[in-house]
C-alpha positions in Angstrom: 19.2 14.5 -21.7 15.5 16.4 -21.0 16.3 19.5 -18.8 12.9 20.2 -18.1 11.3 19.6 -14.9 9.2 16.3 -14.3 5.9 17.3 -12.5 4.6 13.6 -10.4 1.6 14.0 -8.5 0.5 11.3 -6.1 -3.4 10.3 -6.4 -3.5 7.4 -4.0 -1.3 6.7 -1.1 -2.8 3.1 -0.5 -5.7 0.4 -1.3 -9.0 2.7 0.1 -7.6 5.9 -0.2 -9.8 8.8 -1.1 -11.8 8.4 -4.7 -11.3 12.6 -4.5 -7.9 13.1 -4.1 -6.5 12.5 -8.3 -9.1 15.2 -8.8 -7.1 18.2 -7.3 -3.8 17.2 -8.3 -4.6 16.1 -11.5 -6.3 19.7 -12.3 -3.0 21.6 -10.7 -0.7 19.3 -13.1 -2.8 20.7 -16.0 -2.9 24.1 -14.7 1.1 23.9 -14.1 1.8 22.5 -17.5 4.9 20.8 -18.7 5.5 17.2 -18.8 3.4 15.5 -15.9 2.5 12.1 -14.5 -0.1 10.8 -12.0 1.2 8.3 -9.4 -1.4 5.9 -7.9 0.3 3.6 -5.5 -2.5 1.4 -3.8 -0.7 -2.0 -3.2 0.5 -3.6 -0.2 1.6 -7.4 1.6 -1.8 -7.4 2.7 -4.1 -5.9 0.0 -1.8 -8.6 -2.7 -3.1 -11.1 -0.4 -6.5 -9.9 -0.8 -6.4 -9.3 -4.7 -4.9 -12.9 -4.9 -8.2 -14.1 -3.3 -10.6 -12.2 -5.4 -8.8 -13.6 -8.3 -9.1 -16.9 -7.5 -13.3 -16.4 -6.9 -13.5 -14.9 -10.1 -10.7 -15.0 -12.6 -11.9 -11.2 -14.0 -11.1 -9.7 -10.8 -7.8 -9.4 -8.2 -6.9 -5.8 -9.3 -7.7 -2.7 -7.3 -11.4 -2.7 -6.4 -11.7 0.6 -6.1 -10.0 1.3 -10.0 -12.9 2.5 -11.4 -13.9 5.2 -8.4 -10.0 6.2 -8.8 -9.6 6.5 -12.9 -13.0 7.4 -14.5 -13.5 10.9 -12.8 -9.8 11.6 -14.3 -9.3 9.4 -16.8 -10.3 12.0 -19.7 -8.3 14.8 -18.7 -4.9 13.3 -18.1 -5.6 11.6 -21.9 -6.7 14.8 -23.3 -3.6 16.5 -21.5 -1.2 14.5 -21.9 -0.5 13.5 -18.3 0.2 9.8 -17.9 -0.8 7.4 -15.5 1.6 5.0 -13.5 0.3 3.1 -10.6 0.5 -1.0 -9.9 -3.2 -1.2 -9.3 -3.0 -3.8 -11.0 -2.2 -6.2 -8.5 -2.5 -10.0 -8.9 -4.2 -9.5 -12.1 -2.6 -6.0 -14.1 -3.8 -7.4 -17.3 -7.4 -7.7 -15.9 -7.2 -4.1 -14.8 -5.7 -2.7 -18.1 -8.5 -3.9 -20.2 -10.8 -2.4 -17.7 -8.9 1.1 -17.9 -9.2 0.7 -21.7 -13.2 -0.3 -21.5 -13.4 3.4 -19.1 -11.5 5.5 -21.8 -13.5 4.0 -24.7 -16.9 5.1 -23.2 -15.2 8.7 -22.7 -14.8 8.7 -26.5 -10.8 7.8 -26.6 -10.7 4.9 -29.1 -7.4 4.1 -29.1 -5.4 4.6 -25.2 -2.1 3.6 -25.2 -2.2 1.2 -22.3 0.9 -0.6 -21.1 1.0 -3.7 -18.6 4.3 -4.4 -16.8 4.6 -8.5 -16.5 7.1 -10.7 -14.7 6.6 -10.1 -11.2 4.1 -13.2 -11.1 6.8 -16.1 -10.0 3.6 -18.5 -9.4 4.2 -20.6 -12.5 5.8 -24.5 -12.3 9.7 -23.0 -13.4 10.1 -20.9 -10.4 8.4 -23.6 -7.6 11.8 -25.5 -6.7 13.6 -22.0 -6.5 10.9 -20.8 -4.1 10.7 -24.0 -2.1 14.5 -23.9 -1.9 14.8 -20.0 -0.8 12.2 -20.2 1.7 12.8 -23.9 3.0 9.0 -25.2 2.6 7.9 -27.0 -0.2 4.5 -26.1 0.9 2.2 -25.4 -2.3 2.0 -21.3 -2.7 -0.8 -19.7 -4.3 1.2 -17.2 -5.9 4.7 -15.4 -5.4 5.2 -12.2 -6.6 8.4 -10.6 -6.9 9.2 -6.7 -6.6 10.2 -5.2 -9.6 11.6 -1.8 -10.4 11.6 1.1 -12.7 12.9 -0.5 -16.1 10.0 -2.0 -16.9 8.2 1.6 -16.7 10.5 3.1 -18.0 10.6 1.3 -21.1 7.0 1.8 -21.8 6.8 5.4 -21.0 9.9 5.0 -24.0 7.1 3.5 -26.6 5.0 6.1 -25.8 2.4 4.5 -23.3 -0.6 7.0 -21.5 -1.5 4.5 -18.9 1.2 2.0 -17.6 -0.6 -0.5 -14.9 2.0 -2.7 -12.6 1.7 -5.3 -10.3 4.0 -5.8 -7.8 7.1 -3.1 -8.1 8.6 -1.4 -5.4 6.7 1.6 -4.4 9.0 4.5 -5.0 10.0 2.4 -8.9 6.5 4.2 -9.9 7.9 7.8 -9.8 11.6 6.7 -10.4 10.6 4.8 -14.0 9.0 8.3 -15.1 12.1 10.2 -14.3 14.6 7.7 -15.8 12.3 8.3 -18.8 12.0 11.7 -19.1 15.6 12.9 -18.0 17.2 9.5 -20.5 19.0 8.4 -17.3 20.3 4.6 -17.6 19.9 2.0 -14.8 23.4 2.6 -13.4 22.8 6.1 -12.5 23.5 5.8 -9.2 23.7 9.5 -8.0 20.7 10.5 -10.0 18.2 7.0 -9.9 19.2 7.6 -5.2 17.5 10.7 -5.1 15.0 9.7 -7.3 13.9 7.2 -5.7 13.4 9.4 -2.2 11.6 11.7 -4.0 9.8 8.8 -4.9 9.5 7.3 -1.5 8.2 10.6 -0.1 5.1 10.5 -2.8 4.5 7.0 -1.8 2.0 7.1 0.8 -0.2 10.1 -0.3 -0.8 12.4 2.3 1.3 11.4 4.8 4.0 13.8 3.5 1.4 17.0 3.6 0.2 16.2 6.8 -2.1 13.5 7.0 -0.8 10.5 9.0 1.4 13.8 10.4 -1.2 15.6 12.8 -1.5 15.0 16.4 -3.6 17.6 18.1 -2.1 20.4 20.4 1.1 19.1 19.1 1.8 18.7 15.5 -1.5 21.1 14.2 -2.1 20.6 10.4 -4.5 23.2 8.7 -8.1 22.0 7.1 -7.2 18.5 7.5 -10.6 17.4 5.8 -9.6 18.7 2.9 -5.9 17.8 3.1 -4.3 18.4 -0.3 -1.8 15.2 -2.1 1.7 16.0 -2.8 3.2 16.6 -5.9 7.2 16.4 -6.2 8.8 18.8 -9.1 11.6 16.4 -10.2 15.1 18.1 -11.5 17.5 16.5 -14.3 20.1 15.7 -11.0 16.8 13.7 -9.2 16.7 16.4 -6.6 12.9 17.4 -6.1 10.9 20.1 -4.3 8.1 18.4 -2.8 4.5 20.3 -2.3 0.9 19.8 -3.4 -2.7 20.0 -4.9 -3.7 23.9 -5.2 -6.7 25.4 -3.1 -6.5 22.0 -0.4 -5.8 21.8 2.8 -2.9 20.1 5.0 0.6 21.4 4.8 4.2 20.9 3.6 6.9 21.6 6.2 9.9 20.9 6.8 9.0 18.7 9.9 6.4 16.2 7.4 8.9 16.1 5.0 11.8 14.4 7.4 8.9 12.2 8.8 7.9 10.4 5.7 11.9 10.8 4.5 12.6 8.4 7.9 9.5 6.3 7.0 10.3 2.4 7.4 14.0 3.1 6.4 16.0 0.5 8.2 19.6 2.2 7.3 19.6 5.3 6.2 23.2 4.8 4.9 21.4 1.6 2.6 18.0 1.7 1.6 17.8 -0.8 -0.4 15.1 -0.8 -4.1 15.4 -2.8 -6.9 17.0 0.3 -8.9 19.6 1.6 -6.0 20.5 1.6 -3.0 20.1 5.3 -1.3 22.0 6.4 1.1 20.3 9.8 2.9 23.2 10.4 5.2 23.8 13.5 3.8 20.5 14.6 2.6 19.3 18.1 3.1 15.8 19.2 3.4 14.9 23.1 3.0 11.9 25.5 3.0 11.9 26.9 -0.7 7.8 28.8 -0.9 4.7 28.6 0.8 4.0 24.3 1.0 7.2 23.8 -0.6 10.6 22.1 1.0 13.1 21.0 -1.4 15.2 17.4 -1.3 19.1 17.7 -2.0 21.8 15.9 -0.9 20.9 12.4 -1.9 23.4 9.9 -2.9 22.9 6.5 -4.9 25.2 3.4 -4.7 24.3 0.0 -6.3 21.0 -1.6 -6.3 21.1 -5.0 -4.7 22.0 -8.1 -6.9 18.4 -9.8 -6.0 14.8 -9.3 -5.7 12.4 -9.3 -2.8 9.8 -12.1 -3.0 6.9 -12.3 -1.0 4.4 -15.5 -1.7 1.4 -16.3 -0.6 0.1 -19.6 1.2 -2.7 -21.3 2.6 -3.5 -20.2 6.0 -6.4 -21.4 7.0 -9.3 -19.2 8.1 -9.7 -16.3 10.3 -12.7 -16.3 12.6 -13.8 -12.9 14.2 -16.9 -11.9 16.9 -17.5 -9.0 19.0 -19.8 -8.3 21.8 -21.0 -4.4 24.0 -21.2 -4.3 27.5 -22.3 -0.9 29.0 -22.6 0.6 32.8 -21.6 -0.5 36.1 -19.5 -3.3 35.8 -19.1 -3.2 32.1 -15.5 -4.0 31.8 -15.5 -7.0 34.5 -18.3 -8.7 32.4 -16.2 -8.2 29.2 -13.3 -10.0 30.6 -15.6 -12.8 32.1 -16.9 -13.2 28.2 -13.5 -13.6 27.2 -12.8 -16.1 30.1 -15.7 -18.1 29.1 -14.4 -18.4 25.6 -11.0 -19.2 25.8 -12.6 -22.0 28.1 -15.0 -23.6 25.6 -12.1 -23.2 22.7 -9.3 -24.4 24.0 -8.4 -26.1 20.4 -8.4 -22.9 18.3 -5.8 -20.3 18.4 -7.0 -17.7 20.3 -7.3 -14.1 20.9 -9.3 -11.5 22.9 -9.2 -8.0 23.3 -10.8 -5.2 25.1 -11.5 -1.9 23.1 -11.2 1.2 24.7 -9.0 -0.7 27.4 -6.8 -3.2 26.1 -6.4 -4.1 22.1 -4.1 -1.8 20.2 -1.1 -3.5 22.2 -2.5 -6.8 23.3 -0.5 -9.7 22.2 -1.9 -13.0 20.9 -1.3 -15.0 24.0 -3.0 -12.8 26.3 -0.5 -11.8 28.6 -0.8 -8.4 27.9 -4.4 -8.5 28.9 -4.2 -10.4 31.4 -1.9 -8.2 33.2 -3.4 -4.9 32.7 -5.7 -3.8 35.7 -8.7 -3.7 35.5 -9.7 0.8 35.0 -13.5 -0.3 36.0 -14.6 1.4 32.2 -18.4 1.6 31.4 -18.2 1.0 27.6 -16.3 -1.6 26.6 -16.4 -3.7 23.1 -14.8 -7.7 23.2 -13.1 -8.5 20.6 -12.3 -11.9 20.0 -10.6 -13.7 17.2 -9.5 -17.5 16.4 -7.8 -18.5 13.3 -7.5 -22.7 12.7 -6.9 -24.4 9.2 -10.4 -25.7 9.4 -13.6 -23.7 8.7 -15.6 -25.7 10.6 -13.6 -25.3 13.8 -13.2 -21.6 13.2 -16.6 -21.4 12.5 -17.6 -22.6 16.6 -16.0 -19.1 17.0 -18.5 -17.3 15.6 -21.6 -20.1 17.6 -20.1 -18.6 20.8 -20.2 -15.4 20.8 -23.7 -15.0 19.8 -24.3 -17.2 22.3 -23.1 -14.9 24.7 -26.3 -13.2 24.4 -28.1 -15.6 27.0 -25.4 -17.8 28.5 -22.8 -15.2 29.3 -22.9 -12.1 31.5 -25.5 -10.1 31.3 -26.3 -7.0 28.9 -24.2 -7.8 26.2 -25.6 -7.0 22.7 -24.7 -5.7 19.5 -23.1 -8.9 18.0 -20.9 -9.1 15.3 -19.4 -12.0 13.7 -17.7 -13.1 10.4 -15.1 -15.5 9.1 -12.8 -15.6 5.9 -9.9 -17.8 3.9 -6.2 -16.5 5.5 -3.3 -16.3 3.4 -0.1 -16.3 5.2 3.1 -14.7 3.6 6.9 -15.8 3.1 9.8 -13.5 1.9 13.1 -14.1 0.4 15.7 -12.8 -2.1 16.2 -14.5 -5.4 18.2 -13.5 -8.6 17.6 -10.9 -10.5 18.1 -13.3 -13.4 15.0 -15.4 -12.1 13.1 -12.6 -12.8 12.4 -11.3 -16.4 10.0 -7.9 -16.5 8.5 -7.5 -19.8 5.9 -5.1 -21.6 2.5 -5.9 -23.0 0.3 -4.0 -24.4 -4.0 -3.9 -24.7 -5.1 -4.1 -28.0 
């Protein structure tokens, strides 16, 4: 069993993250030296959904958009350093992306990358449609299903020697713990090592969240050059305790008080968090100032892992209609809430929703009550944001007629228009077998 320290460094935190931020921690991993990996984690419900769209306009597509901006600057010095490359940008179509990774490194002058694609989570095919229907109670037809795998998979291929592994769907914290099974030769029932694994994994996850990103609040919780906030990197020991800091020369911070934040982070118990690869239990987890941007993770335990799989899949839902309208001055907010009077009233088919930025959106629900009980503040810049989804696009479309009709037949001054309308997909989750579910390995040729 390796004794040496596994270096991962997180590049992306989530689908649009900054094309800059590999750049940094890719050049302290080489500085560092020592085994090393880059982490890209850019998938999500919603950015699945989107990918799974995109794929089905253009079978070539439905991977990260933004893979290129994220690899090429990097792509060459992690391959000519030997740091490897783990992310599931790959999304609804990994295989799509790993020949596009492979098309990158060839123009760089690397003829031969050893690029791995982790398969299985795709549980669209005709065998898994009665298990699906039956789980989630609908036989309704899904676009796709996608299950969330874990770090086997990765961990095999970082095994046969892969430089880039691209995933799909696996669970988010699976893309550092695959590494460090790897590395340190742990096997999948290492409970105690695989649970704090995976929270060093989980506090990677979302970029810089954990070095003050999604942290700072003004006058409150102050984080240092936040323009230039720096991406964590988490310095892995054989017993999966870590030591989380980041990038040199950036900005942000690692404290204590970020590193309990993102430790807390959508964790429903903390006595059972459940992965595909454990089930962590931070009860007893200890968090401690060890250097400068440096807090070290201890205290972790590991039980189980669960004896299914998450599933989300994807359906048809319709389409999504969207408009907004400015008023400005005396008056501005009453004429904003007479717009949205006057379209509830002419689209009393679709289901409907308006809002009232800079007064009343971020909570507003979708059957207006919030809105309709908040008093009016009497504010002189106010945007109307109204949206409608219904499972025809023509109807959705009378969405977008309305508002710019506003412009003439609805209180005066408003201006500034916007409107657009896409296909939906709405989402389902259940929990099938872990034997329903088979992860394998291909490689690009």
């Amino acid at each position: 069993m390796a004794q040496q320290p596994l270096l991962i460094g997180c590049g992306a935190g989530f689908s649009g993250d900054r094309t800059d931020a590999p750049g940094p921690v890719v050049a302290t991993l080489v500085r560092r030296g020592g085994p090393a990996c880059l982490m890209l984690e850019t998938l999500a419900e919603r950015t699945l959904a989107l990918a799974q769209l995109r794929r089905r306009e253009d079978p070539d597509t439905g991977y990260e958009p933004m893979l290129d901006a994220l690899v090429a600057p990097i792509l060459a010095e992690c391959l000519g350093s030997g740091i490897r490359i783990v992310s599931n940008f790959g999304a609804a179509n990994p295989e799509a992306a790993a020949r596009r990774i492979d098309e990158i490194a060839r123009t760089q002058g690397f003829t031969n990358p050893r690029i791995a694609i982790v398969t299985g989570d795709d549980l669209s095919g005709p065998e898994h449609q009665e298990l699906l229907a039956e789980r989630l109670g609908s036989h309704r037809p899904f676009v796709s299903a996608n299950a969330y795998l874990g770090a086997e998979a990765i961990a095999e291929a970082w095994d046969a020697g892969a430089e880039v592994i691209v995933t799909g769907r696996v669970a988010d914290p699976s893309l550092a713990v695959g590494p460090a099974m790897a590395h340190f030769g742990w096997s999948a029932t290492d409970w105690d090592r695989l649970g704090p694994a995976t929270m060093a994994g989980h506090l990677l996850e979302c970029g810089s969240q954990v070095t003050g990103g999604y942290f700072a609040d003004p006058g409150f919780k102050d984080v240092p050059d936040l323009a230039n906030v720096g991406f964590p990197i988490a310095e892995i020991a054989h017993d999966g305790s870590c030591v989380i800091g980041k990038a040199d020369d950036t900005g942000g911070c690692v404290t204590l008080a970020t590193v309990k934040e993102q430790l807390l982070y959508e964790v429903h118990d903390p006595a059972a968090y459940l992965t595909p690869d454990v089930t962590a239990d931070i009860r007893e987890a200890r968090v401690a100032e060890v250097g400068p941007d440096r807090v070290a993770l201890s205290g972790v335990r590991g039980h189980e892992r669960p004896g299914t799989l998450k599933v989300t899949a994807f359906y048809e839902g319709g389409w999504l209609a969207e408009g907004e309208i400015s008023y400005a001055g005396p008056g501005a907010e009453s004429r904003a809430r007479l717009a949205a009077e006057i379209l509830a009233k002419r689209l009393p088919d679709l289901d409907f929703r308006a809002d009232l930025i800079g007064v009343v959106s971020v909570f507003a629900d979708d059957a207006g009550r919030l809105l309709a009980a908040t008093p009016a503040v009497d504010a002189r810049d106010v945007r109307l944001r109204v949206c409608a989804r219904h499972a025809d696009r023509e109807a959705a479309e009378r969405l977008a007629q309305e508002v710019t009709a506003l412009y003439t037949c609805g209180p005066a001054g408003g201006g500034g228009v916007r409107t657009g309308i896409r296909p939906r997909l709405s989402t389902a989750s259940c929990f099938v077998p872990r034997s329903a579910v088979r992860p394998a390995i291909e490689w690009v040729s």
